[in-house]
Each structure stands twice: as structure tokens, then as C-alpha cells.
C-alpha positions in Angstrom: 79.4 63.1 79.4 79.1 65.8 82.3 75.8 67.3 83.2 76.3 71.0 84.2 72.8 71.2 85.2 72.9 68.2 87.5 71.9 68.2 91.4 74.6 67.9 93.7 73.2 66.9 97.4 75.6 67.7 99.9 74.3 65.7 103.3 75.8 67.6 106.0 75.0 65.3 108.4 77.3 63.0 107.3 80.0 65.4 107.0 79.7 66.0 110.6 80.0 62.6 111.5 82.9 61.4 109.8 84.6 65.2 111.0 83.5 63.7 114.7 84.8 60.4 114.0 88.1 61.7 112.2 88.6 64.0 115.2 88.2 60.7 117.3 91.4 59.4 116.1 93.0 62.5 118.4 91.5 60.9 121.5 94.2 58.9 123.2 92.6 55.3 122.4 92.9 54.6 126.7 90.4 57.2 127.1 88.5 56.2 124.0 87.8 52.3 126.0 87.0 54.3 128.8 84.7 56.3 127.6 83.2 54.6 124.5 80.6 51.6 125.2 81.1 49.4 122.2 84.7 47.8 121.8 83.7 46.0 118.5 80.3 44.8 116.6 78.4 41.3 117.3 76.8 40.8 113.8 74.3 37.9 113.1 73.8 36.3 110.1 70.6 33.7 109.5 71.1 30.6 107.7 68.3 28.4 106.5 68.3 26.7 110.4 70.7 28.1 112.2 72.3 31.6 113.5 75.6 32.2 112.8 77.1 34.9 115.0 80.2 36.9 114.2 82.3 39.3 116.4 83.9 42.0 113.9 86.4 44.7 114.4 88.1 47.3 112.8 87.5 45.0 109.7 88.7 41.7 111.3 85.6 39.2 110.9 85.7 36.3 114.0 83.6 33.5 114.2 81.9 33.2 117.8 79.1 30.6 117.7 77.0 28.9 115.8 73.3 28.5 117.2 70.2 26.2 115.9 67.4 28.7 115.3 64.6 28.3 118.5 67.2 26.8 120.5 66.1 27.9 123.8 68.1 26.3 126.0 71.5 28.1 124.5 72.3 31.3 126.5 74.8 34.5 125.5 75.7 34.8 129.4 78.2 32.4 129.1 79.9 34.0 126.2 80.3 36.8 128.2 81.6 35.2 130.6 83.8 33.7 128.5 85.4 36.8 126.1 85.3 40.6 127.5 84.9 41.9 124.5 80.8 41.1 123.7 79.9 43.1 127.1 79.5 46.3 124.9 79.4 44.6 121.2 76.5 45.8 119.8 74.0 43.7 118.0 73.5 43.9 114.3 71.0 41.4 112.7 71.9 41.2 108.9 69.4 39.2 106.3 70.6 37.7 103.4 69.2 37.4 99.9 66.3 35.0 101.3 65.3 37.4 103.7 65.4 40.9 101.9 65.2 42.4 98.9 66.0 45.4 97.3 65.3 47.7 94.1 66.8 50.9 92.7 64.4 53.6 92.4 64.1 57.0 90.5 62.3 60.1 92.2 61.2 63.4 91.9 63.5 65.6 94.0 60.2 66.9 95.7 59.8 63.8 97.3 62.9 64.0 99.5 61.8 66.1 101.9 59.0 63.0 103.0 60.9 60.3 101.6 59.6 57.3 103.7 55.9 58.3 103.5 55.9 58.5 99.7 57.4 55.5 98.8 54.9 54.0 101.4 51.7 55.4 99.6 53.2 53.3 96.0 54.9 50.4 97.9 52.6 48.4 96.1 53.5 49.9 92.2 57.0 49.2 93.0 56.9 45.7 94.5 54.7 43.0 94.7 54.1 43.8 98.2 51.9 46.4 100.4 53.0 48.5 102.8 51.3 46.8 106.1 52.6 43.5 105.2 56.5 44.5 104.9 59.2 46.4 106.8 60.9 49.0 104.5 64.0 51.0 104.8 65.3 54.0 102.3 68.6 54.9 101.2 69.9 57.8 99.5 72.6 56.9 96.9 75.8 58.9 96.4 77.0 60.4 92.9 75.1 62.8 90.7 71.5 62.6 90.3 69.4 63.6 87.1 68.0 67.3 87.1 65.0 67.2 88.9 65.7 63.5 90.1 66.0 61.5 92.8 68.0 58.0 93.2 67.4 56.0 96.2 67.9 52.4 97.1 64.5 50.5 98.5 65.0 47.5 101.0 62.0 45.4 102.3 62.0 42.5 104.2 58.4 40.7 105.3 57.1 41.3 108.3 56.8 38.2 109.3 60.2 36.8 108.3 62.2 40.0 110.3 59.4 39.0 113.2 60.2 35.3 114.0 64.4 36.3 113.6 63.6 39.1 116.0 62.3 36.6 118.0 65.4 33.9 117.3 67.6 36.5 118.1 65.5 37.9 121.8 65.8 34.2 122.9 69.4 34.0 123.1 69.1 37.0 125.1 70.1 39.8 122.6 68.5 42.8 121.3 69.4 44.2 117.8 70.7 47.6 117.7 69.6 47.7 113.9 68.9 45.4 110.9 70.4 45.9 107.3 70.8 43.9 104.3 73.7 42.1 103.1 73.7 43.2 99.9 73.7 46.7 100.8 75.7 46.1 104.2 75.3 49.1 106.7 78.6 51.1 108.0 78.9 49.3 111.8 79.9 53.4 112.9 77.3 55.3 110.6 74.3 53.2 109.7 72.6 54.8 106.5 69.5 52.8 107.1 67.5 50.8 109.9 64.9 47.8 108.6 63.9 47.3 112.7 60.7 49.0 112.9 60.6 51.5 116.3 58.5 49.7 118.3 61.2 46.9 118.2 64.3 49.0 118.7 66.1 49.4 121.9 66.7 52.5 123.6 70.3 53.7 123.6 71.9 56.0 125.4 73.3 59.3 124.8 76.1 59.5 127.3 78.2 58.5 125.1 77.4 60.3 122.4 77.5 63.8 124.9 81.2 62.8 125.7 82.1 62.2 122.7 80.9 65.3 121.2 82.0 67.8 124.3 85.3 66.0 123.8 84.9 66.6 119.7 84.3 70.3 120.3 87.0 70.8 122.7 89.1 69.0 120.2 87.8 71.7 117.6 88.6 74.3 119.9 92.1 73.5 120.7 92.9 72.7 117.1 91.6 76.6 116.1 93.7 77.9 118.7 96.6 76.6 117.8 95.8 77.6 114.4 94.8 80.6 115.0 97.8 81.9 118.3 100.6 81.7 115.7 98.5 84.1 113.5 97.9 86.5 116.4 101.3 86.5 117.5 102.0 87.4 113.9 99.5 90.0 114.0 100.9 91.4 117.1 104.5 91.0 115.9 103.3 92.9 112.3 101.5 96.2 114.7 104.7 96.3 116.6 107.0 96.6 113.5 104.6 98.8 111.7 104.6 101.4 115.1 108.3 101.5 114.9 108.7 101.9 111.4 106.2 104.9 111.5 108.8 106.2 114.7 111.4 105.4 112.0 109.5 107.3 109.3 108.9 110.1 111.6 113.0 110.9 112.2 113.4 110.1 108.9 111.6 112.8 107.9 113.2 115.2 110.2 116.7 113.9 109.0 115.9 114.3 105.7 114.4 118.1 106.4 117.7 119.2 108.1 120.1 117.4 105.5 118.1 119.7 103.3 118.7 122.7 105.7 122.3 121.9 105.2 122.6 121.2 101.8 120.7 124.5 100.9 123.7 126.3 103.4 126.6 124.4 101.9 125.5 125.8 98.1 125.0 129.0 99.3 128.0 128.7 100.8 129.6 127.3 98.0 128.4 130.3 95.4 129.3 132.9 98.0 132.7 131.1 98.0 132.7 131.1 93.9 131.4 134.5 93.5 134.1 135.9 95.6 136.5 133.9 93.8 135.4 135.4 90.7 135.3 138.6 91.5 139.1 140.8 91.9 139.8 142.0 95.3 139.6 145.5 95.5 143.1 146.2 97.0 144.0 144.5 94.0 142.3 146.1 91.6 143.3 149.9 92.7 147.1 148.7 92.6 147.1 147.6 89.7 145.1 150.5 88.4 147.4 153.0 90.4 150.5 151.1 88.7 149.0 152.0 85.0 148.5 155.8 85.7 151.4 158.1 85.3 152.4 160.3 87.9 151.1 163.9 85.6 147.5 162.0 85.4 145.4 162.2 89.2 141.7 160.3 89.8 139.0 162.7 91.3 136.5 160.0 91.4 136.4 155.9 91.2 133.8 153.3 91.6 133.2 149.6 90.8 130.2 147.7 90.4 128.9 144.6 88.8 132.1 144.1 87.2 132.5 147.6 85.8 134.8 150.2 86.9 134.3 153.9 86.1 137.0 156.8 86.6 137.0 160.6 86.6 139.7 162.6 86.6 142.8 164.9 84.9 145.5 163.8 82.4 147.3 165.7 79.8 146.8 163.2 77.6 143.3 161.4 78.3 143.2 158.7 75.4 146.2 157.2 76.1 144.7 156.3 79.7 142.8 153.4 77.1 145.9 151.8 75.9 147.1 151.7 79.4 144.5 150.2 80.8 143.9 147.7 78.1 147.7 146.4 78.5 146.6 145.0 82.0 145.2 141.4 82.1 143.0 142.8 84.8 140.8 145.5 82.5 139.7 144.9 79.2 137.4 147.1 76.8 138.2 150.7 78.3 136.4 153.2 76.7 135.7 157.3 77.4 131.1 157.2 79.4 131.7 160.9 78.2 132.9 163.4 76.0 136.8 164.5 77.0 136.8 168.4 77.8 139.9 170.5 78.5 139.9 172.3 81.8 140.8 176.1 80.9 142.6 176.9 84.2 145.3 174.1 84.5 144.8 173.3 80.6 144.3 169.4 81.4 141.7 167.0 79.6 138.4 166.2 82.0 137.7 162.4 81.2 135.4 159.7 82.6 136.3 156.3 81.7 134.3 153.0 82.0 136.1 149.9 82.2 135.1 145.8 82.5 137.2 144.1 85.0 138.1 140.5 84.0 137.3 137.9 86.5 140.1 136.1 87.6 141.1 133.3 85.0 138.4 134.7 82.3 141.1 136.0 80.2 143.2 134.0 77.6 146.1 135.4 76.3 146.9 134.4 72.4 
């Protein structure tokens, strides 16, 4: 079942170097033999009298030699004389189950930090050994750990077993880069754990290790900015298109102002033109009305307004000026604004009549 509360332990340092050795595989391999000082692994494994040594690469395992143990007389120069490839082969010198042991062990978390020492101070709770008279080694194991717990994998080997194979090993005229365990075998590119003690362990040197990093970093670099140009470019290309669509925008806005300059002229336009339309011309209207009055009947005063026409004047007979009228399909609804009054000199009737004026194709005739 799956602890939600367990520890996960994420090693950093080994993320970094499998992202170094991952980015390795971008280095043109030519300049990787140039540069790199180990073209494969020389790993030697004791037997009960003899050394068997072993030249492994890129998982191929290849039988070299096999050497009696205190054989002094045998010497590695002719091997390299013999095969290129053991000129930078480091040496690995890896005990069996005769000469190591090892023991799965559970830890408080607090110990991690001093690992080593702690395991040291109880060496003797946890095997039958104490700590002077062995050489130890501690590995962190992968998966998820107990809340508040630690596992780790202990390896111990005597000190005088690992002493008189050091020795085996010197003679032939090699020098162990490290010593593991084959039952908890080492990676040959990322050792977890080292049973040589320090005062046995060569020096190695960092050139290397500088080149390959400056070369890892440049790597890095290169990779980001190819990543990272086509985003730019983007970016670039993105501000360019947004600049012109606010030019855009801008006229946009202008056009769409004076379309609705013109619009605004064309309907005025447009119920100028109507209203004119509607209304009768004038001319017209004053034919037709001089038309409908009889030669005995004369106008002293006319105006039109708002679709009304008013009249003044004389007639001998004033309300038949209403049938007139109403007989055009220009007038409609005559009727007197004022009482009719008879004029005692020329003995005519005074009348003011107010008239609508039909606009033009308002009336329907039935």
C-alpha cells in the first residue's frame, strides 16, 4: 500500500552526474578519446590463489590474464605493451563473497547527515566485528524509506584481507582506483561507494573532470540558446505584429469616425430629401388653389405652415369656398379660423379659412 507520509530523498548529486554524462553522449566520441583518460575499466577479481584480471567495456567483459597471487616476477608492462587500450584502464579491485560482507541496515534519518561516523561508533552491535579491525563502506539505497527512517547497505571487508590483496595487486605494478563488492557491484562511471581506505587511494586528476565539465556547461549553454533564440525571435516577431496592429487600430478608428461622419450626412440627407418629398411645392399648391376660386371671390392674405394653409379674403358666397376646396386631392378638412362677416361697402362676406394640405400620396381615394 502507498505511504503518503513517506521520505522521498532526492540526491542531487547524482542527478548532476548522469545530466553530465547524458550530455557526454553530444561530444563527438573523437574528442571524447582525446580528451577523456580512461578508454575502458581493468577490473580484478581474487580467487582463492590466483588474480583473475578482466578488461570491461561499455558492458563487454574480456578476459586479460590470469596471475598466481605473490607472483612477483609477472609484470603489467608488457601488457601494455601488448594492447593500447590498458594505458588509461582504470583499476577496480572487486572482493567476492570470501572477502566481504554485507548487511542491510535501518536508520534514523538524523543519522544521515554523519552517516559513516555513526555506523562506526555501533560497528560492533551490527557485526561481529569492531571498527579498527575492518574497512567499511556505506550505501544509500534507492526507493522509499519509512517516515523517520533510513535504509542503507553496510559493506566490510577485514583489514587484513583488503591489505595483503592491496599488496597482490601493487606487485604487478597497479594501483586500485577503488574497491567494491561483488554482490553489490559499483557503477565503473559513478561509484556509490569506495572500501579502499584514503591512505591507500591514489591521487587522480582533475583535468579531466575540468574539460569535461567546461565542455558540459558549454553544452548546456548552447542547448538553452537554441531553445531559447526561436522563443525570442517569436517574441520579437509577436511586438512587431502587436505595433502594427495598434497602427491598424489607430486608422481604424479614424475610418470608423468618418464613416460615421458620413453616415450621419447621408440620413440627414436622406430626411431632408423625404421631407421635401412629402411636403407640396408651393407653386403647386397656389395653382391649384387659384384653379378652385372663382373669378367674383379675391385672396387678401395667404400663408402656409406645418402643413396648414390659412386664407383671408372676399367672396359672395364664403361657404361654398369649403366644398371647393375639399373637391381637390391637394386640401382636405377646410374649415372657416373665424366667424364670416359681411363687408357693408361692397356687400361681400369677410372669411378666413384654415386648411390641411395632404402630403403627396397620403390621400386614398374610395
Amino acid at each position: 500500500m502507498l505511504n503518503l507520509n513517506s521520505t522521498i530523498d532526492l540526491n542531487f548529486k547524482q542527478f548532476y552526474r548522469w545530466w553530465m554524462r547524458e550530455l557526454s553522449f553530444l561530444i563527438p566520441e573523437k574528442i571524447r578519446l582525446l580528451i577523456g583518460d580512461k578508454q575502458g575499466m581493468l577490473i580484478i577479481n581474487p580467487m582463492a590463489t590466483q588474480l583473475e584480471i578482466i578488461y570491461s567495456q561499455e558492458g563487454s567483459d574480456e578476459v586479460i590474464a590470469v596471475i598466481d597471487r605473490g607472483d612477483r616476477n609477472f609484470s603489467f608492462q608488457r601488457l601494455y605493451e601488448q594492447d593500447e587500450r590498458l594505458v588509461k584502464a582504470p583499476v577496480i579491485l572487486r572482493l567476492t563473497n570470501e572477502d566481504a560482507i554485507q548487511k542491510e541496515l535501518s536508520l534514523p534519518i538524523a543519522a544521515k547527515e554523519n552517516l559513516k561516523q555513526v555506523i562506526g561508533y555501533e560497528l560492533d552491535r551490527y557485526t561481529p566485528f569492531k571498527a579498527e579491525q575492518v574497512y567499511f563502506a556505506v550505501k544509500l539505497l534507492p526507493g522509499v524509506n519509512e517516515p523517520g527512517q533510513l535504509r542503507v547497505m553496510l559493506i566490510l571487508t577485514p583489514r587484513e584481507i583488503l591489505d595483503a590483496l592491496f599488496e597482490d595487486v601493487k606487485a604487478l605494478g597497479l594501483s586500485p582506483l577503488y574497491v567494491d563488492y561483488q554482490g553489490l557491484p559499483n557503477d565503473l562511471e559513478d561509484p556509490d561507494y569506495n572500501l579502499l581506505p584514503e591512505h591507500l587511494r591514489q591521487k587522480i586528476s582533475n583535468t579531466s573532470k575540468v574539460i569535461y565539465s567546461a565542455l558540459a556547461i558549454l553544452t548546456s549553454v548552447l542547448i538553452l540558446a537554441v531553445m531559447a533564440m526561436p522563443v525570442f525571435f517569436e517574441y520579437q516577431s509577436v511586438n512587431e505584429l502587436q505595433q502594427r496592429a495598434s497602427l491598424l487600430e489607430k486608422d481604424a478608428k479614424k475610418v470608423k469616425t468618418m464613416q460615421a461622419s458620413i453616415d450621419a450626412v447621408i440620413d440627414e440627407t436622406n430626411q431632408l430629401l423625404k421631407e421635401k418629398k412629402s411636403t407640396p411645392e408651393v407653386i403647386n399648391m397656389m395653382n391649384v388653389l387659384s384653379s378652385l376660386i372663382k373669378e367674383d371671390t379675391w385672396l387678401s392674405y395667404a400663408q402656409y405652415s406645418e402643413g396648414h394653409l390659412q386664407i383671408q379674403g372676399e367672396s359672395p358666397a364664403a361657404s361654398g369656398l369649403l366644398g371647393a376646396l375639399e373637391s381637390s386631392d391637394l386640401f382636405v378638412n377646410a374649415r372657416f379660423a373665424s366667424p364670416v362677416t359681411q363687408d357693408r361697402v361692397s356687400q361681400l362676406e369677410r372669411f378666413q379659412i384654415t386648411v390641411d394640405v395632404e402630403k403627396t400620396g397620403d390621400k386614398t381615394h374610395e
